[in-house]
Phi, psi and omega in degrees: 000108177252115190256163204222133205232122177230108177298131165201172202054150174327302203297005183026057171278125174304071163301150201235131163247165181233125186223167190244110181294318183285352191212355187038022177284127207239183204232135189269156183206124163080051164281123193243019183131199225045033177328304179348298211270311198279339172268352191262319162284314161325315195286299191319313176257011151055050192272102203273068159317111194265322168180182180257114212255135218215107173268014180174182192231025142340074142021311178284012185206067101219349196338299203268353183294344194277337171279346184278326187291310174270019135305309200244328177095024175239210202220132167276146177240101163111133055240218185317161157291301184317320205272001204290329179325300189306329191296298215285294183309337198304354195244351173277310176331294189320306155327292171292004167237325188120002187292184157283166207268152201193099186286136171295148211220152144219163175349142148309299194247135150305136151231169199242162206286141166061046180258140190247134127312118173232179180204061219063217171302343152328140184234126178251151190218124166313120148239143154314086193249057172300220198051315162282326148252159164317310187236048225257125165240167180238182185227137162223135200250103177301302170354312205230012176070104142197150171220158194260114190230008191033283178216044154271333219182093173285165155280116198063019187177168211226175178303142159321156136201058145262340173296187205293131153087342202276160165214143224277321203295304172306329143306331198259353177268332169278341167276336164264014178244324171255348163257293177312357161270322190276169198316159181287307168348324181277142177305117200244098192276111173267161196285302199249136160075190194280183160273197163204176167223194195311310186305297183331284164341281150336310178226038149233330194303089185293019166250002161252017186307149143082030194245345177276118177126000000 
C-alpha cells in the first residue's frame, strides 16, 4: 500500500491517498477540508481516485468529502452506524471547531467490524475501535503491516474522550483488543502527527502503562 499524506486544515489532520501499486486504484481516507488543496493533488499526481474511505465522523477528518464526492463522483464508505449521531452534528462541528457552517452529509455505505475493503486488489479489513466516537473505525492492510487508525491512537498518546459519547475506558479496551493484537511491527497511521508503530506504542505509549502485559 503506498500512501501519500497531505496534512490540511489548522487542526493539521493527516488526509490520507491510499493507492494500490498493482492497479493504482487509489482510495482518499479522512479528507477532512481544503478540497482545493486535496484536488490540486489528485490533478497533480494524475491519481485515479475509486472512492473515500472515512474513519469517523468528526468534521477536521470528513469537512471536504462531501465535496470531493460531487466533484469527482465517488462514493463515501465508512466508518460504523454508531457514528451516525457525529453525521447528525455536523452543522453544530462547524460551530464548535471554528469552520464555516456545514450542512449535514452521511456515507454512502455504513461498515460493520471485520468487513473487507477493497482499493483495487488491496484487501483493507475494518475494525471498530469506539471510545473516542461511538462508531470510529480503523482500516488495516496486513499485506504491508500498516493501519490507518484516525484519533484512536498517537505516538504517546491516545484519542480525546470528552466530546458527546466519547469514553475513556472504552477506548483503552479498543486499542487492546483491536490495535495491541497486530503484529508489532505494524505502522500506525494517525489523523494528527507523526507515525509510529504497534511495538512502540505498547510498551511506551504513557495512556496505556499497565494496560499491556
Amino acid at each position: 500500500m503506498q500512501v501519500l499524506t497531505v496534512p490540511v486544515t489548522p487542526f493539521m489532520q493527516n488526509a490520507r491517498f491510499i493507492t494500490c501499486p498493482e492497479t493504482s486504484k487509489t482510495a482518499i481516507v479522512d479528507p477532512g477540508g481544503d478540497a482545493d488543496k486535496l484536488l490540486k493533488c489528485i490533478h497533480d499526481g494524475q491519481l485515479n481516485i475509486e472512492c473515500i474511505l472515512l474513519t469517523h465522523g468528526h468534521l477536521d477528518h470528513v469537512g471536504a468529502a462531501d465535496e470531493l464526492k460531487k466533484a469527482l463522483g465517488l462514493e463515501i464508505i465508512g466508518p460504523h452506524l454508531d457514528e451516525k449521531f457525529w453525521f447528525d452534528a455536523l452543522p453544530m462541528q462547524s460551530q464548535m471547531f471554528g469552520f464555516a457552517p456545514k450542512a449535514a452529509f452521511y456515507p454512502d455505505r455504513w461498515l460493520s467490524h471485520k468487513e473487507p475493503v477493497s482499493v483495487g486488489k488491496m484487501q483493507l479489513e475494518v475494525r471498530h475501535c469506539p471510545g473516542h466516537t461511538p462508531g470510529h473505525v480503523v482500516f488495516y492492510h496486513s499485506d504491508s503491516s500498516q493501519v490507518i487508525v484516525g484519533d484512536v491512537l498517537f505516538k504517546g498518546s491516545v484519542g480525546r474522550t470528552d466530546f458527546p459519547k466519547g469514553d475513556a475506558s472504552q477506548l483503552k479496551q479498543s486499542i487492546l483488543e483491536q490495535l495491541f493484537t497486530l503484529p508489532e511491527e505494524t505502522v500506525v497511521l494517525s489523523g494528527h502527527g507523526e507515525n509510529t508503530t504497534i511495538g512502540f506504542e505498547k510498551y511506551n505509549n504513557p495512556f496505556m502503562s499497565g494496560q499491556y502485559g
